[in-house]
MITOR-347887 format. One record per residue: residue in three letters; z, y, x of N, C-alpha, C in turn. Coordinates in Angstrom, 1 decimal. Layout:
BEGIN
ALA, Z, Y, X, Z, Y, X, Z, Y, X
...
//
This chain:
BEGIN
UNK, 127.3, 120.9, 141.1, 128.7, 120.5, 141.3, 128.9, 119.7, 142.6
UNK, 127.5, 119.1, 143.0, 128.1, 118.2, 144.1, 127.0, 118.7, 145.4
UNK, 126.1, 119.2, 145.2, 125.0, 119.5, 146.2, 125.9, 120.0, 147.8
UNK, 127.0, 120.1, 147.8, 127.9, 120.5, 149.1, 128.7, 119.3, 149.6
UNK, 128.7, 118.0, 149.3, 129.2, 116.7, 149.1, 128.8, 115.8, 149.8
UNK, 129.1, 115.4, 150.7, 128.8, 113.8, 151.3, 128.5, 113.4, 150.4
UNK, 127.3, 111.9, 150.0, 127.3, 111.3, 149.6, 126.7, 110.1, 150.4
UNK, 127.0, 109.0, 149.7, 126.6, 107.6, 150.4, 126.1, 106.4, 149.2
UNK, 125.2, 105.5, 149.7, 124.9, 104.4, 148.9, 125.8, 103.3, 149.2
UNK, 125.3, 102.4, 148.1, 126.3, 100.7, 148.7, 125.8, 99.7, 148.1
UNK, 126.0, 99.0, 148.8, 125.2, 97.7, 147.5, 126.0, 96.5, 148.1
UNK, 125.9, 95.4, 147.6, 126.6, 94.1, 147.3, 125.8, 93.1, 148.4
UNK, 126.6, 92.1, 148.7, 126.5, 90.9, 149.7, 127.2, 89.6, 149.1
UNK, 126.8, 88.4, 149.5, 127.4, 87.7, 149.0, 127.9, 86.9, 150.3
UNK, 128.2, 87.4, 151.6, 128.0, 86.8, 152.6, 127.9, 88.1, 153.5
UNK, 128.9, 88.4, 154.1, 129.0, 89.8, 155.1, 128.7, 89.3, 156.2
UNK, 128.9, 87.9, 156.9, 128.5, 87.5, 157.8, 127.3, 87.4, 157.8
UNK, 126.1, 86.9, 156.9, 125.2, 86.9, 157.2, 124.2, 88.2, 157.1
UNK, 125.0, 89.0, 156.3, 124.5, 90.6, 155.9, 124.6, 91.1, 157.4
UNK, 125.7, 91.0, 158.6, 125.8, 91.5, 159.4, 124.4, 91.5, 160.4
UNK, 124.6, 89.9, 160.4, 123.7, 89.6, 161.1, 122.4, 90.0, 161.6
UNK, 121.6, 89.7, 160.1, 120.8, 90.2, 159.6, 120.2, 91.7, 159.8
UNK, 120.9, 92.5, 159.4, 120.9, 94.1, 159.8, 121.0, 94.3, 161.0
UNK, 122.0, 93.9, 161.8, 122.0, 94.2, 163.4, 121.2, 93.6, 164.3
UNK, 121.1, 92.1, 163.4, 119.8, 91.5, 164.8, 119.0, 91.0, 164.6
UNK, 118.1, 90.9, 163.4, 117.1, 91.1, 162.4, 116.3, 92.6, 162.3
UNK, 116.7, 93.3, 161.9, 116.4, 94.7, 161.8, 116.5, 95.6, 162.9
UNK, 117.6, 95.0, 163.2, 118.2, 96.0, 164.6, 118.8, 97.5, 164.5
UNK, 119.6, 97.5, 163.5, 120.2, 98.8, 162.4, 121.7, 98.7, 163.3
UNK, 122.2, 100.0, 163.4, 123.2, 100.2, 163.7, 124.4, 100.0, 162.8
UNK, 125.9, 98.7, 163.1, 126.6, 98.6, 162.2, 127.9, 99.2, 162.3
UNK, 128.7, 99.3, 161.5, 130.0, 99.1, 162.1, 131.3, 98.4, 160.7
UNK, 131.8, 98.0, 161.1, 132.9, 97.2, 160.4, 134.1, 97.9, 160.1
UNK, 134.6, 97.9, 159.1, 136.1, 98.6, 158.7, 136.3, 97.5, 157.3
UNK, 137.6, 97.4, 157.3, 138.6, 97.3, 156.1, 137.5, 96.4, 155.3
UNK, 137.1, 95.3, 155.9, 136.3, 93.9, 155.3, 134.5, 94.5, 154.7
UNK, 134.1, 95.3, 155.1, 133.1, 96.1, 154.8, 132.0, 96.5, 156.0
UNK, 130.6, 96.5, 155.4, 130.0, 96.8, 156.7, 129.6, 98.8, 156.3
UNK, 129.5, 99.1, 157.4, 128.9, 100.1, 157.1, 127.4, 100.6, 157.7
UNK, 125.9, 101.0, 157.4, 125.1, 100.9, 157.6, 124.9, 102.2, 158.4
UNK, 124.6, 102.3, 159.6, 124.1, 103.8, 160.1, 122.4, 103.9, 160.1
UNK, 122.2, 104.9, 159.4, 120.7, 105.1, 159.5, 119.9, 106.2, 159.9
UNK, 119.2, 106.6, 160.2, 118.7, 108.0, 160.8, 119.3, 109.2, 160.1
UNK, 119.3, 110.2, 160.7, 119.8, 111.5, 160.6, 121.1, 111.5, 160.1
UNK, 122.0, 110.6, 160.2, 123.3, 110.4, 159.9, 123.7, 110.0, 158.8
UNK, 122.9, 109.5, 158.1, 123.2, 108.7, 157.2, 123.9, 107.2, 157.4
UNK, 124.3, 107.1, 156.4, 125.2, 105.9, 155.9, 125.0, 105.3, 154.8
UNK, 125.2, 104.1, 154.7, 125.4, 102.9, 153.1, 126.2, 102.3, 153.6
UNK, 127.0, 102.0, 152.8, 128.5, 100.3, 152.9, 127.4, 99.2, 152.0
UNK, 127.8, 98.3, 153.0, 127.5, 96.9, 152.4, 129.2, 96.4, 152.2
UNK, 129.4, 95.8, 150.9, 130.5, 95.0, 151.1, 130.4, 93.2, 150.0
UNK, 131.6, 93.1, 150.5, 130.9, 91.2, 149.8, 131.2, 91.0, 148.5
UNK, 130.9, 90.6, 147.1, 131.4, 90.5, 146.0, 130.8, 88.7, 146.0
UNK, 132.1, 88.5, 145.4, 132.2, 87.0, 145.3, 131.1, 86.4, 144.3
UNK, 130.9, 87.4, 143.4, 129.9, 87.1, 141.9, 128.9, 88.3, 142.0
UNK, 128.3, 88.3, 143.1, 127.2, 89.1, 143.6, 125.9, 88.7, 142.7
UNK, 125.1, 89.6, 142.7, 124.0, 89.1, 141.7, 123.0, 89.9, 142.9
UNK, 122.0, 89.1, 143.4, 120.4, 90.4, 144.3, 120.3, 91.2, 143.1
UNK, 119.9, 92.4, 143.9, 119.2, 93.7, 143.1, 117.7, 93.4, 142.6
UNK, 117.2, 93.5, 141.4, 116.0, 92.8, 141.1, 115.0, 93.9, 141.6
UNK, 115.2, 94.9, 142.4, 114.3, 96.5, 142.6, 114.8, 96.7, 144.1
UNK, 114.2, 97.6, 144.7, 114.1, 97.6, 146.1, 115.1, 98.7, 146.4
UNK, 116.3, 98.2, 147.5, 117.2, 98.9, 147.4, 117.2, 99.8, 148.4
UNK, 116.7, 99.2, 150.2, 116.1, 100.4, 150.9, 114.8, 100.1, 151.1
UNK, 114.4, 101.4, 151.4, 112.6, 101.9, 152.0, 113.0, 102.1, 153.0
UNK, 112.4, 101.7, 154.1, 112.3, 102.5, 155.7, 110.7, 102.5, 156.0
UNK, 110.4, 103.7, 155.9, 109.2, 104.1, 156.2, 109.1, 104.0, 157.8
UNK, 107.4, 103.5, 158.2, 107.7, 103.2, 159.4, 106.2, 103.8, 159.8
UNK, 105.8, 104.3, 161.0, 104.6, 104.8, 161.3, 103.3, 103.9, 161.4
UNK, 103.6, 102.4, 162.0, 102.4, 101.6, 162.0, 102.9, 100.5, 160.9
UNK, 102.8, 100.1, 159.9, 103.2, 99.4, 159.3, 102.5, 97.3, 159.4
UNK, 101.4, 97.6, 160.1, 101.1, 96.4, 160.5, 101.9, 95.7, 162.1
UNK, 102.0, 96.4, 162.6, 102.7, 96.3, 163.7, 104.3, 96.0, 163.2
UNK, 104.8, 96.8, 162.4, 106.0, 96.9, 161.8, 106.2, 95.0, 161.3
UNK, 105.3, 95.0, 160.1, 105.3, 93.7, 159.7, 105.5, 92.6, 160.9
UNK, 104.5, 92.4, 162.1, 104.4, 91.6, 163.2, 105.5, 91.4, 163.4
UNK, 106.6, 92.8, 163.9, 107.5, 92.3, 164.6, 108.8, 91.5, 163.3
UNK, 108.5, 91.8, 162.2, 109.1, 91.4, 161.4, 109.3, 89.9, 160.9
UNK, 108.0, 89.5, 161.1, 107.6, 88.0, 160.5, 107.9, 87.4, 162.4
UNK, 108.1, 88.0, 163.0, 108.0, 87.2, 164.5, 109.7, 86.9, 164.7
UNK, 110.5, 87.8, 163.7, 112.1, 87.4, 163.8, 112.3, 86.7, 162.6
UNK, 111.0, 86.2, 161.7, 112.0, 85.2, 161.3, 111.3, 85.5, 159.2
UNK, 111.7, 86.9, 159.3, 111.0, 87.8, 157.8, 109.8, 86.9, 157.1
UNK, 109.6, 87.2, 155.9, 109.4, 86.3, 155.1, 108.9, 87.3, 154.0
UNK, 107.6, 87.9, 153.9, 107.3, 89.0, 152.9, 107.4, 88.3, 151.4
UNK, 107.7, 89.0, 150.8, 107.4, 88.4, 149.1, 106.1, 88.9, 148.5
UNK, 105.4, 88.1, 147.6, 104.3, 87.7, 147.2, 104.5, 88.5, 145.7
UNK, 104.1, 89.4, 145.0, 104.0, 89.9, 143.5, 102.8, 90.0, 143.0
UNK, 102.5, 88.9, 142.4, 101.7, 89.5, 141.1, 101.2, 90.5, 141.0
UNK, 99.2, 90.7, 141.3, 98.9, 91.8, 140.7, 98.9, 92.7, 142.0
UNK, 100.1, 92.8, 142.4, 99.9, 94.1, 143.8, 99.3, 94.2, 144.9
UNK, 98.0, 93.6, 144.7, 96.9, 93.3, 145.8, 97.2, 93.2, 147.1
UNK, 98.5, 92.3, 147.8, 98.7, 92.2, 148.8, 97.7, 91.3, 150.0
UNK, 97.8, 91.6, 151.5, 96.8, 91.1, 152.0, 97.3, 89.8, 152.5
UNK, 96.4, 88.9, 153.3, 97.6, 87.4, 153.8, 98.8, 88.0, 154.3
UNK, 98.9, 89.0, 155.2, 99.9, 89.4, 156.1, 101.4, 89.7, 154.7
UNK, 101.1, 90.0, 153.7, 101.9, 90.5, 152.4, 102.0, 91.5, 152.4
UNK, 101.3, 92.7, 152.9, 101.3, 94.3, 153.0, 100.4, 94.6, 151.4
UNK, 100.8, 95.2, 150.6, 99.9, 96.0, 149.3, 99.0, 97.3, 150.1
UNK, 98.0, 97.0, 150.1, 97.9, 97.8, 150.9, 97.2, 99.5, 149.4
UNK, 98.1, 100.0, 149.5, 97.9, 101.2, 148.3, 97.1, 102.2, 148.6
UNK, 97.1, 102.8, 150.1, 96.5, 103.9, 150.4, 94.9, 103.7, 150.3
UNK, 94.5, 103.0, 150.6, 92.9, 102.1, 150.7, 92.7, 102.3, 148.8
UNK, 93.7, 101.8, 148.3, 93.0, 102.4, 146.7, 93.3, 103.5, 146.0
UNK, 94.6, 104.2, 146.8, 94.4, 105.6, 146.9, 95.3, 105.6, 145.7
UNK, 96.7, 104.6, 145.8, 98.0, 103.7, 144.9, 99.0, 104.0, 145.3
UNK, 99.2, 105.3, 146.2, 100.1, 105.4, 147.0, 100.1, 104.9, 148.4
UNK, 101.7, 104.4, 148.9, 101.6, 104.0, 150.5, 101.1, 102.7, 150.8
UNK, 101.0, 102.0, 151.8, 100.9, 100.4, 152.1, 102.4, 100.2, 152.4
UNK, 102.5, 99.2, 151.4, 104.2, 98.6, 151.7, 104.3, 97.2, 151.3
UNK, 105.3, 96.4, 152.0, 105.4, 95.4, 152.2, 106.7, 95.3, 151.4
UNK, 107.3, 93.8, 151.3, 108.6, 93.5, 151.0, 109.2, 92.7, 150.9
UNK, 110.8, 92.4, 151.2, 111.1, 91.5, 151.9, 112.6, 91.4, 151.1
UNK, 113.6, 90.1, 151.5, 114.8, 89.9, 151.4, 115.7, 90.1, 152.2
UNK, 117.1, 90.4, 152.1, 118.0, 90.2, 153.1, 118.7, 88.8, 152.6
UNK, 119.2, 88.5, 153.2, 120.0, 87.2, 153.0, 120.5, 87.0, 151.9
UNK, 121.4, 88.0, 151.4, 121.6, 88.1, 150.2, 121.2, 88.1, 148.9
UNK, 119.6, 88.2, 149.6, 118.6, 88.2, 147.9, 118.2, 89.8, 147.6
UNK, 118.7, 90.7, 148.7, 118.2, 92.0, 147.6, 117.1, 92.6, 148.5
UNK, 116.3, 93.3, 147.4, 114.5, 93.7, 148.1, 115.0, 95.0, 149.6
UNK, 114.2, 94.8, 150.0, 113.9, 95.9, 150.9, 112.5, 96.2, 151.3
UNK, 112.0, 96.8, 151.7, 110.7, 97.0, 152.0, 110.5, 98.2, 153.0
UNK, 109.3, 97.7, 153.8, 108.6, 98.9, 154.7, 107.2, 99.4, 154.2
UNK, 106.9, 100.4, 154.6, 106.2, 101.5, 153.8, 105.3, 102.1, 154.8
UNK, 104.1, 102.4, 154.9, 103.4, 103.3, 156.2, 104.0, 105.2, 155.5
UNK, 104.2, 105.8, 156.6, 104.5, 107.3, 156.5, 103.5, 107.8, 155.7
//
């Protein structure tokens, strides 16, 4: 019914200004602004709206993946603006906070992180 359909994600902010921020000069993501809303440009033409809910709650699960080719390098420049990996229980992460999964053969090496808002994101090796 819908496989011929635009579709797009979205998720919640408690704070557009700092969501802005954040994504454009933190991450360095393409934004653009409309009608009190951010909208996210991501490779191959994709899109997500961020917009701000007053009684916002963080997503307790990871809302984007951006797979990245060097993922230690990735993290560097990450923790050098500022990023702040999260720590879980169990998922044999290294000091850097990368799980490193491929080495036990657990999947990818992925890291993970907050946006201002509180909600997970994470980077991932290809």
């Amino acid at each position: 019914m819908f496989k011929d359909n635009y579709a797009f994600s979205g998720f919640s902010v408690n704070d557009l200004d700092a969501a802005k921020k954040f994504y454009s000069e933190t991450l360095g993501l393409e934004l653009t602004e409309e009608n009190g809303m951010l909208t996210l440009h991501i490779a191959n033409g994709g899109t997500i709206l961020i917009y701000a809910k007053d009684n916002h709650e963080p997503a307790t699960f990871t809302i984007l993946n951006f797979p990245v080719e060097n993922i230690d390098d990735a993290a560097d420049k990450l923790i050098a603006a500022g990023v702040t990996f999260e720590i879980y229980e169990g998922s044999h992460q290294d000091d850097k906070g990368i799980a490193r999964g491929k080495a036990a053969n657990m999947g990818p090496d992925i890291a993970w992180f907050k946006d201002p808002a509180g909600n997970i994101l994470s980077i991932l090796s290809n």
